[in-house]
PyMOL commands that place a pseudoatom at each C-alpha (Angstrom):
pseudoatom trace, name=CA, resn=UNK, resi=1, chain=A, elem=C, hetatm=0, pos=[0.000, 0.000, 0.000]
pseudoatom trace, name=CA, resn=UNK, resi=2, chain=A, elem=C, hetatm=0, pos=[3.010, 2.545, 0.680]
pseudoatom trace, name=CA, resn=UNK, resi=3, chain=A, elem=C, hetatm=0, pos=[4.304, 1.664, -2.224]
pseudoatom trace, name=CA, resn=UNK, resi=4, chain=A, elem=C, hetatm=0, pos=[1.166, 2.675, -4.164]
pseudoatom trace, name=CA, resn=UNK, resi=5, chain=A, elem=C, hetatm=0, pos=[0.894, 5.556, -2.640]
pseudoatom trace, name=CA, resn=UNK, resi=6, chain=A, elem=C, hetatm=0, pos=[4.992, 6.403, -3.209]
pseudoatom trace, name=CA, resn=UNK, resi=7, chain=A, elem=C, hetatm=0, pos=[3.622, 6.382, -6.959]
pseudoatom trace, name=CA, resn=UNK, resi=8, chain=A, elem=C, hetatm=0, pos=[0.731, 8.183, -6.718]
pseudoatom trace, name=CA, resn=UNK, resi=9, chain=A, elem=C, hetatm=0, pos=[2.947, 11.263, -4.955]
pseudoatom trace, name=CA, resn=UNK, resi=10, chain=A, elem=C, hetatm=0, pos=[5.708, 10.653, -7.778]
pseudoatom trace, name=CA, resn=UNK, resi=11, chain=A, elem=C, hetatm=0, pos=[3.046, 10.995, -10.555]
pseudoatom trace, name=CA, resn=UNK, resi=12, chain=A, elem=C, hetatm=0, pos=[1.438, 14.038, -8.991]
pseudoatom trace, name=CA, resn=UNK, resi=13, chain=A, elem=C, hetatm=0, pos=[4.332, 16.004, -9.083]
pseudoatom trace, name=CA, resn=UNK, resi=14, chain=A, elem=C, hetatm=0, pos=[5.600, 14.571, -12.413]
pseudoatom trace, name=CA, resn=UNK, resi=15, chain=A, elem=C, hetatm=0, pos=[2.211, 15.580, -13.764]
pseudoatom trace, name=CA, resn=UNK, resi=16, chain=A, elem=C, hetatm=0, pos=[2.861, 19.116, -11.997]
pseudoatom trace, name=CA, resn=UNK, resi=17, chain=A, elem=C, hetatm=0, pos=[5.628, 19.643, -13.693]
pseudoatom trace, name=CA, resn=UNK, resi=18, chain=A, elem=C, hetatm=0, pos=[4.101, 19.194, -16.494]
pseudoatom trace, name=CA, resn=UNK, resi=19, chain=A, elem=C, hetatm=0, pos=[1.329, 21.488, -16.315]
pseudoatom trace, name=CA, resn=UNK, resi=20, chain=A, elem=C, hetatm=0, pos=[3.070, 24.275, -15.315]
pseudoatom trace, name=CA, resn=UNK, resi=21, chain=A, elem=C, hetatm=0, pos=[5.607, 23.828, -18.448]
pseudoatom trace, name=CA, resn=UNK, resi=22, chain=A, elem=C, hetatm=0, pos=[2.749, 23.621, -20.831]
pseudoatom trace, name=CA, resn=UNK, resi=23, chain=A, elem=C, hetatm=0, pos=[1.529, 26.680, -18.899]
pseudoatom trace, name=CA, resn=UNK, resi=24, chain=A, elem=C, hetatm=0, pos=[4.532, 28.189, -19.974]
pseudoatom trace, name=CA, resn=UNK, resi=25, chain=A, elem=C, hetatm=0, pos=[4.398, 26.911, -23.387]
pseudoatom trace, name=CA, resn=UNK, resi=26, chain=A, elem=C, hetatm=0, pos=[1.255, 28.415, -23.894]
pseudoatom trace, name=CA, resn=UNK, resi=27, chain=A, elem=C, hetatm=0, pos=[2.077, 31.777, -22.756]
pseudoatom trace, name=CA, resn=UNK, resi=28, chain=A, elem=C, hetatm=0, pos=[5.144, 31.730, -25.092]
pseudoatom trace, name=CA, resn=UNK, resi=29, chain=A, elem=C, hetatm=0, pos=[2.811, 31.470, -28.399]
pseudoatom trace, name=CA, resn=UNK, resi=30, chain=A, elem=C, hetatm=0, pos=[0.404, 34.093, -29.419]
pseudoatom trace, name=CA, resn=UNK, resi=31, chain=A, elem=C, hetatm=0, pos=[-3.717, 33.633, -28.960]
pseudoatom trace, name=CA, resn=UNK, resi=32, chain=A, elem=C, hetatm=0, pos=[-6.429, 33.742, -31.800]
pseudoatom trace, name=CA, resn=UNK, resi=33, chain=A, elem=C, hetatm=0, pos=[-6.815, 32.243, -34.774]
pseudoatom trace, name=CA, resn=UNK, resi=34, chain=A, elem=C, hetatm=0, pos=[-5.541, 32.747, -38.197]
pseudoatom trace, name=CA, resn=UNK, resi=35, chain=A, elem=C, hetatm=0, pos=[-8.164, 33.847, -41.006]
pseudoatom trace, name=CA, resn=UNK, resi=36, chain=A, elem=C, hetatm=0, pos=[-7.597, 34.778, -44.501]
pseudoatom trace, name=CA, resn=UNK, resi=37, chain=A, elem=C, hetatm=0, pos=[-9.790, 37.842, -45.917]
pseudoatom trace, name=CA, resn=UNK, resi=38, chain=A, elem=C, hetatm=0, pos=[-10.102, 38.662, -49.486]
pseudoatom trace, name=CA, resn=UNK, resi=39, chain=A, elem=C, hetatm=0, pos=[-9.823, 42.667, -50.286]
pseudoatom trace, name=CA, resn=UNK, resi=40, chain=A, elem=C, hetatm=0, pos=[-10.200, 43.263, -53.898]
pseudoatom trace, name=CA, resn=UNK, resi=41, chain=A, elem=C, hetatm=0, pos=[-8.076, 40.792, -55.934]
pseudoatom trace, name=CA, resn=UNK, resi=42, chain=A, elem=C, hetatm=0, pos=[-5.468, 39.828, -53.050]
pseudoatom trace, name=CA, resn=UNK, resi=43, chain=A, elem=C, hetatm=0, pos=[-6.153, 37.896, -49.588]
pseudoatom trace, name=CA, resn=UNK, resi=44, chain=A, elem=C, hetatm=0, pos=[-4.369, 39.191, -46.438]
pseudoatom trace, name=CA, resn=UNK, resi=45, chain=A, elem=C, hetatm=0, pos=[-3.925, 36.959, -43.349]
pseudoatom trace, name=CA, resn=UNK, resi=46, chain=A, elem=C, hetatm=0, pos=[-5.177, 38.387, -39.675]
pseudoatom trace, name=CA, resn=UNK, resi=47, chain=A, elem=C, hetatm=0, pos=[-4.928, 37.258, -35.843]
pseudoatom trace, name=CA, resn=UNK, resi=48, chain=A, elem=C, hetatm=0, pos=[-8.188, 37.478, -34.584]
pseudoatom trace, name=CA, resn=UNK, resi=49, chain=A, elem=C, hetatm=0, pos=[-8.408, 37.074, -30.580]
pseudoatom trace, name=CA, resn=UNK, resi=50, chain=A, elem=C, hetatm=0, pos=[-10.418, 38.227, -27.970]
pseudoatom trace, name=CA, resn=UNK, resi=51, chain=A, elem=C, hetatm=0, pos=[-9.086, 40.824, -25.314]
pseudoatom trace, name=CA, resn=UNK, resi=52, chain=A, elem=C, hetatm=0, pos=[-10.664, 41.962, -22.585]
pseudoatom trace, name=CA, resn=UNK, resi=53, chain=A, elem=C, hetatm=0, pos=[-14.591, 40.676, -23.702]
pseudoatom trace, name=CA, resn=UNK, resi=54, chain=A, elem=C, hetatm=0, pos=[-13.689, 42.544, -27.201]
pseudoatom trace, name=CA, resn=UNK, resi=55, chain=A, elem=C, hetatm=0, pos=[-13.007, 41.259, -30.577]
pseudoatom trace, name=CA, resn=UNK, resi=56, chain=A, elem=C, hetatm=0, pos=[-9.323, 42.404, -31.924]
pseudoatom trace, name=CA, resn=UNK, resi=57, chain=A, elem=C, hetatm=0, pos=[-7.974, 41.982, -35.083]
pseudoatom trace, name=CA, resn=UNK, resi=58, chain=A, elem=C, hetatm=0, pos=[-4.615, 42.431, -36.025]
pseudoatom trace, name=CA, resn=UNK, resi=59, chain=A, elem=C, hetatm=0, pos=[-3.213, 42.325, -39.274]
pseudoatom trace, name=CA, resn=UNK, resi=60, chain=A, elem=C, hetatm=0, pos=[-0.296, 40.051, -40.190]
pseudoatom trace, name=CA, resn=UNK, resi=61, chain=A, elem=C, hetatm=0, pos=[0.439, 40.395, -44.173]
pseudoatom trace, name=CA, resn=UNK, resi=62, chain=A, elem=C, hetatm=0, pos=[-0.227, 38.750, -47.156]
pseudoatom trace, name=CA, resn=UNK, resi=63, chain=A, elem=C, hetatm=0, pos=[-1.981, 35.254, -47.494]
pseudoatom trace, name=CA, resn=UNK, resi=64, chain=A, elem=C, hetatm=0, pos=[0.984, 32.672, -47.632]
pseudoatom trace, name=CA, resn=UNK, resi=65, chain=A, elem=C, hetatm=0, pos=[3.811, 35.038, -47.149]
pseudoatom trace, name=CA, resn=UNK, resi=66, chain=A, elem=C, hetatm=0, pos=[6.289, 34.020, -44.330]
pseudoatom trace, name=CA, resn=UNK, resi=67, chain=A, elem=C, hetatm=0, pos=[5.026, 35.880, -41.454]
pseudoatom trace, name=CA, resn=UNK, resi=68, chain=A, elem=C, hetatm=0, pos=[1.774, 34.798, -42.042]
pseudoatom trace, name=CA, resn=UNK, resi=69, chain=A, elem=C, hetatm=0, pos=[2.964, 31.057, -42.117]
pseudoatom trace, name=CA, resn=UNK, resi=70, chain=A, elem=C, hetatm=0, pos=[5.248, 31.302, -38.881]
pseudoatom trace, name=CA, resn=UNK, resi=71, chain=A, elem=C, hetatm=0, pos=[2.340, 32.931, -37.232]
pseudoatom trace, name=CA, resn=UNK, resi=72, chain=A, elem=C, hetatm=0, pos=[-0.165, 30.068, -37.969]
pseudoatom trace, name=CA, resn=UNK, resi=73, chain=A, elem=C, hetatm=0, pos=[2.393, 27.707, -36.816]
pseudoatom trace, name=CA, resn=UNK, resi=74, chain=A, elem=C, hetatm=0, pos=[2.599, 28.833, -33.618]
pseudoatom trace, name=CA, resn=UNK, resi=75, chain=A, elem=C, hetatm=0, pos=[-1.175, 29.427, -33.158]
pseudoatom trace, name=CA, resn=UNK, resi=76, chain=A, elem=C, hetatm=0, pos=[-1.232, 25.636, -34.320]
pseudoatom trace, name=CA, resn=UNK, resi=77, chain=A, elem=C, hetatm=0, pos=[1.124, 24.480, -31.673]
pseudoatom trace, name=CA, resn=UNK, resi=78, chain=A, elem=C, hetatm=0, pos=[-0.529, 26.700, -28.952]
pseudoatom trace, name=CA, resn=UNK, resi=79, chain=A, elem=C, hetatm=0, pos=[-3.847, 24.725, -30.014]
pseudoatom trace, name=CA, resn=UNK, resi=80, chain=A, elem=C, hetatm=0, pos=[-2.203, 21.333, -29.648]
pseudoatom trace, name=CA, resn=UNK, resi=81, chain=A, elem=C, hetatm=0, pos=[-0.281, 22.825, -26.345]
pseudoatom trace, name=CA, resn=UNK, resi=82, chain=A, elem=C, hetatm=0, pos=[-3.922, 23.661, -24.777]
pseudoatom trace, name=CA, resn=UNK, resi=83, chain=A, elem=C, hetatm=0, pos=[-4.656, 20.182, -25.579]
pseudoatom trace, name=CA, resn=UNK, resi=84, chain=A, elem=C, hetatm=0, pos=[-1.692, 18.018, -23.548]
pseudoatom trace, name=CA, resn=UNK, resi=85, chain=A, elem=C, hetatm=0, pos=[-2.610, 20.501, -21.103]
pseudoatom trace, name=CA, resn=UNK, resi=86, chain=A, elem=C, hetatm=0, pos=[-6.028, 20.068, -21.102]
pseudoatom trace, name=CA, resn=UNK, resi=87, chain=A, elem=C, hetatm=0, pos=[-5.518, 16.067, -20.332]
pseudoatom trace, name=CA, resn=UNK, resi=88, chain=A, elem=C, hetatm=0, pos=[-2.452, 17.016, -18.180]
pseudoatom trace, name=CA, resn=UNK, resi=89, chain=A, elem=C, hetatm=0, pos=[-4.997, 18.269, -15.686]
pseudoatom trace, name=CA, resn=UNK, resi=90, chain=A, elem=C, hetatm=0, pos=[-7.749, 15.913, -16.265]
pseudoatom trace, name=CA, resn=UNK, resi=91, chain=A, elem=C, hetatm=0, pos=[-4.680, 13.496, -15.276]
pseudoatom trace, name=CA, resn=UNK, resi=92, chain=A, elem=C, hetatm=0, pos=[-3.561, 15.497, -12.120]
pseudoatom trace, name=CA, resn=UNK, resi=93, chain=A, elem=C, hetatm=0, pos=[-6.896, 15.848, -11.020]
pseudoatom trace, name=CA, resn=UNK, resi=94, chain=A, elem=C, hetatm=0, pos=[-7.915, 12.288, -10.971]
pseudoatom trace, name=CA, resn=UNK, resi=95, chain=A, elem=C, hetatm=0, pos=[-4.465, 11.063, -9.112]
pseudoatom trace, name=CA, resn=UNK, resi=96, chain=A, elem=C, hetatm=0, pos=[-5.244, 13.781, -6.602]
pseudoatom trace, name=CA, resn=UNK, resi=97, chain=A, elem=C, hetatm=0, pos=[-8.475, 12.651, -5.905]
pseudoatom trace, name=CA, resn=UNK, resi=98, chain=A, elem=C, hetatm=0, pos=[-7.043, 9.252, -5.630]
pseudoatom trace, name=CA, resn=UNK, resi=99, chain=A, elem=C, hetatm=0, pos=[-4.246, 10.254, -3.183]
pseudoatom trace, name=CA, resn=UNK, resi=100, chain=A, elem=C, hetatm=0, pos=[-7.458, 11.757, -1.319]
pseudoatom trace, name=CA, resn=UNK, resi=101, chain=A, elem=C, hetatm=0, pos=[-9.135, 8.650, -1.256]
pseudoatom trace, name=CA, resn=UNK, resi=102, chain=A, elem=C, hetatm=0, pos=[-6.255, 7.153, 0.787]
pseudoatom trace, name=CA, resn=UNK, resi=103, chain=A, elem=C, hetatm=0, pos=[-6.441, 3.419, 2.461]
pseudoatom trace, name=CA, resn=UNK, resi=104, chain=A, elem=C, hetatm=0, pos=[-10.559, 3.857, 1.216]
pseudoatom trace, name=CA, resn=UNK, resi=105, chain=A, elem=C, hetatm=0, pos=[-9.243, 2.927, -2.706]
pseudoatom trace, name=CA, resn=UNK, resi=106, chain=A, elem=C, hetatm=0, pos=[-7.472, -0.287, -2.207]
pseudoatom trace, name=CA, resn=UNK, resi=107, chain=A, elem=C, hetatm=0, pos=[-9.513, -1.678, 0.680]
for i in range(1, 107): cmd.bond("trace and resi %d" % i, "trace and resi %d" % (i + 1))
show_as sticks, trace
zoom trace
């Protein structure tokens, strides 16, 4: 029984760790989402995010240029980012409940 419990404390502060380095992940990368709009013959890429309750848009350039390609590649990886961290905390929060539980779960 200690020895489950050994894991369940190693695990919780594995998975932690891990949350607060995705936290930090996130943070690193900008927020929105990438959308292309078409004015006159040309398309031009924009962030579009929300900031305090209001809708911002920022422009970035033209549709496929490299800014506009390094941008969506980091709002991609910010997306998948929320993600691990999403089931990062699903993870913590069902070992802590566990450790909780105590001598109750393997009884």
């Amino acid at each position: 029984m200690a020895a489950i419990d050994l894991y369940l404390q190693n695990e919780r502060s594995r998975l932690q760790r891990q949350v607060t380095r995705l936290e930090e992940e996130c943070d690193a990368r900008p927020r929105g989402a990438l959308v292309l709009k078409k004015r006159g013959l040309r398309e031009y890429a924009y962030v579009i995010r929300r900031d305090e309750g209001r809708v911002v848009t920022q422009y970035v350039g033209k549709a496929g240029c490299w800014k506009s390609q390094a941008i969506g590649a980091k709002l991609s990886e910010r997306r998948r980012y929320e993600n691990e961290l999403a089931q990062a905390r699903n993870e913590l929060e069902r070992i802590c409940k566990m450790l909780r539980a105590g001598g109750t779960l393997f009884d």
